[in-house]
C-alpha positions as CSV (number, residue, x, y, z in Angstrom):
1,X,-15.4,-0.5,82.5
2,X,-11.9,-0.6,82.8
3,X,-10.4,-2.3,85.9
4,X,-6.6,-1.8,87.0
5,X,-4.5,-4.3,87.1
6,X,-6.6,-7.0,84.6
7,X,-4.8,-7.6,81.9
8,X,-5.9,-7.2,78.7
9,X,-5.4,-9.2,75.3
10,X,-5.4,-8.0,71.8
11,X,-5.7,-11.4,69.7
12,X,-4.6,-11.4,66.0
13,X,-6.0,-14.4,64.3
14,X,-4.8,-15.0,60.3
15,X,-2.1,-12.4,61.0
16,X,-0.3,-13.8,58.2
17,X,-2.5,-12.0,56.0
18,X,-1.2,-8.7,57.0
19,X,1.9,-9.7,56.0
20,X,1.4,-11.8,52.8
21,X,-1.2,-9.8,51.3
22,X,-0.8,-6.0,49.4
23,X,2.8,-6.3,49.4
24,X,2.8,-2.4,47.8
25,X,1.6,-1.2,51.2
26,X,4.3,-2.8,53.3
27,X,5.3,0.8,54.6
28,X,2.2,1.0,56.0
29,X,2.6,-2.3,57.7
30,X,5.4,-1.6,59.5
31,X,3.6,1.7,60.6
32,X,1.1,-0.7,61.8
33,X,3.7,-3.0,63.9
34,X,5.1,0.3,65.4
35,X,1.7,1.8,66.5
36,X,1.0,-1.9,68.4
37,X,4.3,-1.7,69.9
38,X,4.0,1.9,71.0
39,X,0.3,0.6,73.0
40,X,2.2,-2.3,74.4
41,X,4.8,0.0,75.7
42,X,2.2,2.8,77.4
43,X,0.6,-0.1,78.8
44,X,2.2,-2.9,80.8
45,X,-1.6,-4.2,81.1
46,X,-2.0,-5.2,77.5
47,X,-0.8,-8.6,75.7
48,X,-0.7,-9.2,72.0
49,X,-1.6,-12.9,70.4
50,X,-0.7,-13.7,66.5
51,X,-2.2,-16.5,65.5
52,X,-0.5,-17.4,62.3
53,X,0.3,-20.4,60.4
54,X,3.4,-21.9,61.0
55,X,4.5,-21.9,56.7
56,X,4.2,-17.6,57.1
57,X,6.3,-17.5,60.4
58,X,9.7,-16.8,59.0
59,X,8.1,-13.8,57.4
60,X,6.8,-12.3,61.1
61,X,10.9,-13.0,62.2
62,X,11.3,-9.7,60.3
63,X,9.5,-7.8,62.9
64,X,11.0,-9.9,65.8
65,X,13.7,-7.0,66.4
66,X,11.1,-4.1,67.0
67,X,9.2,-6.0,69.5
């Protein structure tokens, strides 16, 4: 059950994989980062994590701008 005011976390562990693998689908990736920013937007309770290894992080700067 749901309790207001706790805030929530959504943890993302690896996340470099979404961005290093199936490069053809990176349309759908960014569809991806704009559907988690959309949830953190309708609700201030919720807190995104990545976990991703430091060698893939310039490559998760290219989203910095939406979030």
């Amino acid at each position: 059950m749901r309790q207001e005011g706790r805030k929530r976390v959504i943890i993302f562990d690896q996340f470099e994989e979404i961005l290093t693998q199936h490069a053809e689908r990176f349309e759908e990736r960014a569809a991806f980062i704009h559907d988690l920013i959309d949830a953190l937007k309708a609700d201030p309770s919720l807190h995104v994590l990545f976990a991703i290894r430091q060698e893939h992080l310039a490559e998760m700067l290219e989203f910095k701008k939406l979030f």
